[in-house]
C-alpha positions in Angstrom: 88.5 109.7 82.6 89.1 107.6 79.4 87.1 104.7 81.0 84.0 107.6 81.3 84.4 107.6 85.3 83.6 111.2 85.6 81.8 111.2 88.6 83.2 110.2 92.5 82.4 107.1 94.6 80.9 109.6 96.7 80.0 107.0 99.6 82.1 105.0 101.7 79.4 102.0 101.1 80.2 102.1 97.4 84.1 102.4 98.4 83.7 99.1 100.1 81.7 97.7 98.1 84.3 98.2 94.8 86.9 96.8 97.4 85.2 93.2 97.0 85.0 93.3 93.3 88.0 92.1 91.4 90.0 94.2 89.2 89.1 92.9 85.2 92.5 92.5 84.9 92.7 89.9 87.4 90.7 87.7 85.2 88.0 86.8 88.3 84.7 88.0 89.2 82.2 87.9 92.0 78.7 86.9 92.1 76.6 89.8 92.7 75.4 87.7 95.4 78.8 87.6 97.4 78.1 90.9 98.0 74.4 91.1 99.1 76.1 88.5 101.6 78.7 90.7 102.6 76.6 93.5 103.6 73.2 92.2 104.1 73.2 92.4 107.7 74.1 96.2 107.8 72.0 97.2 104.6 69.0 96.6 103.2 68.7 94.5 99.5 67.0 97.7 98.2 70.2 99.6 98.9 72.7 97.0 98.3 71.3 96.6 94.8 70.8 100.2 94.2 74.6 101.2 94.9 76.1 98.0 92.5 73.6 99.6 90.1 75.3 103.1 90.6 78.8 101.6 90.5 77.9 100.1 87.2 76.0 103.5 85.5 79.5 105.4 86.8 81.7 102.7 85.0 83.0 101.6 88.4 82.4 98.0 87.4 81.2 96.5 84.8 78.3 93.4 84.2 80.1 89.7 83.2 76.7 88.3 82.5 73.8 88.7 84.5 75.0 87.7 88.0 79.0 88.2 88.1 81.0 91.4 88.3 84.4 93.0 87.7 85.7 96.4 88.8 87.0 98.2 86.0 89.8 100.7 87.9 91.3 103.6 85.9 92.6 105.3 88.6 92.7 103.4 91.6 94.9 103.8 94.2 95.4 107.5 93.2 98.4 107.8 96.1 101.1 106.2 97.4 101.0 107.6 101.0 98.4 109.9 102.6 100.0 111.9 105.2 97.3 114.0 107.5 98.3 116.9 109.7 96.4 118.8 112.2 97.2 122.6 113.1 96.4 124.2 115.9 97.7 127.0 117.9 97.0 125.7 121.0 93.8 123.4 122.1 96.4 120.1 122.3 94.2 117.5 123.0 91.5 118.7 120.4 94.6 117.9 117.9 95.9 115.1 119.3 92.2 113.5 119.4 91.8 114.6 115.5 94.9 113.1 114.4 94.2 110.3 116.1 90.6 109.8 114.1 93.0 110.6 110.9 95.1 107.4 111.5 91.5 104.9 110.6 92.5 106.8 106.6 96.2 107.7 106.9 99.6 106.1 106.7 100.5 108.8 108.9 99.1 111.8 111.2 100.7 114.5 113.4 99.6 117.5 115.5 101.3 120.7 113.9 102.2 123.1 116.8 104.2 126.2 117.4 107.7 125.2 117.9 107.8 126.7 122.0 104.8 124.4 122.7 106.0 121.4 120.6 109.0 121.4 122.7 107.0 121.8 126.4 104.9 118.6 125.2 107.8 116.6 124.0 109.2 117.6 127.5 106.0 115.8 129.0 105.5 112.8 127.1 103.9 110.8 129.3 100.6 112.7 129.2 100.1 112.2 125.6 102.1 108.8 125.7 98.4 106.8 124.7 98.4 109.5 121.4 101.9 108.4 120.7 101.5 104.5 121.3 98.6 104.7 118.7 100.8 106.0 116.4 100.2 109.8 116.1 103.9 112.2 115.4 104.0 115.6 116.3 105.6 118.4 114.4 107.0 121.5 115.6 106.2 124.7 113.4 107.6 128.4 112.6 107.0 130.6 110.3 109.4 129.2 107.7 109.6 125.6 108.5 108.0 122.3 110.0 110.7 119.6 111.8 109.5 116.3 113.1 109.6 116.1 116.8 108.1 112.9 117.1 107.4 110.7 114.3 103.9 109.4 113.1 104.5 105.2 113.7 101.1 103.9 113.4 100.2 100.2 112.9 99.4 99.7 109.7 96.4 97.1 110.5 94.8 100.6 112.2 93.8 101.5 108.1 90.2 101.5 106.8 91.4 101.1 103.1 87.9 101.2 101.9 87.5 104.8 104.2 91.0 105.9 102.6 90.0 104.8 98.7 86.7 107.3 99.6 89.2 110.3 101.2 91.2 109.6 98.2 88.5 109.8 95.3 87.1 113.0 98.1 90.8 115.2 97.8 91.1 114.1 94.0 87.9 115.4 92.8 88.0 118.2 94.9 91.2 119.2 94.2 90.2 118.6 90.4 87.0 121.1 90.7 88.8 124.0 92.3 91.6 123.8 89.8 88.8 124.0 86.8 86.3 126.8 88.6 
């Protein structure tokens, strides 16, 4: 907030767009350019230029003349870890197939289920062994605590870390309103 950026990313395409830009510290820039190159195939130059544009008004980055840029991070990464867990009572495989979408964002995801069936699935593992080869743990839950049946192991090259800077900023600000309403 003391750099003035009080307003979210709010899109993944400016999330990966600040992941180009180095960091002012760093010293280097990128030609605005680089990144009309980077993602004019997907986007249009109309859109390209009107998220750097939005990055810049929301103190995201910052102009070094009229064609260079450098990201100006306050905050950024605002975790260490980001640990996703899916609940459900039953319906396994609509878990398992969440968690599984969780691990493009997190360092780690389980399906949270009631202890009795936690321990029937980890007696069948080869049915769900695909969901545990890509990484996803699965916890077994009571009314007064969690264990870990099966830890969450996913390969780390699985991350998005553009998606999980945009979840991030997402929680963050969130979090931040509900506190302050």
């Amino acid at each position: 907030m003391c750099l003035g950026q009080t307003r979210p990313l709010a899109s993944l395409t400016r999330a990966s767009m600040l992941r180009l830009i180095p960091d002012v510290d760093t010293g280097r820039r990128i030609r605005a350019s680089s990144i009309f190159k980077a993602f004019g195939e997907v986007l249009p130059d109309e859109l390209i230029a009107a998220e750097i544009e939005r990055l810049v008004r929301d103190r995201f980055v910052k102009r070094c003349g009229r064609k260079s840029l450098q990201k100006v991070n306050g905050w950024a990464p605002l975790h260490r870890r980001i640990v996703a867990v899916e609940l459900k009572l039953s319906r396994v495989t609509e878990a398992l197939l969440q968690a599984k979408d969780h691990l493009a964002f997190a360092d780690e995801s389980y399906i949270g289920l009631p202890a009795d069936l936690a321990a029937r699935i980890q007696k069948a593992p080869d049915r769900w062994n695909r969901y545990w080869e890509l990484g996803v743990g699965l916890l077994a839950v009571t009314k007064t605590k969690c264990r870990v049946v099966r830890a969450s192991k996913p390969p780390s090259a699985s991350r998005d870390e553009a998606l999980q800077m945009y979840v991030t900023d997402k929680f963050w600000r969130q979090r931040s309103e509900a506190i302050h309403h």
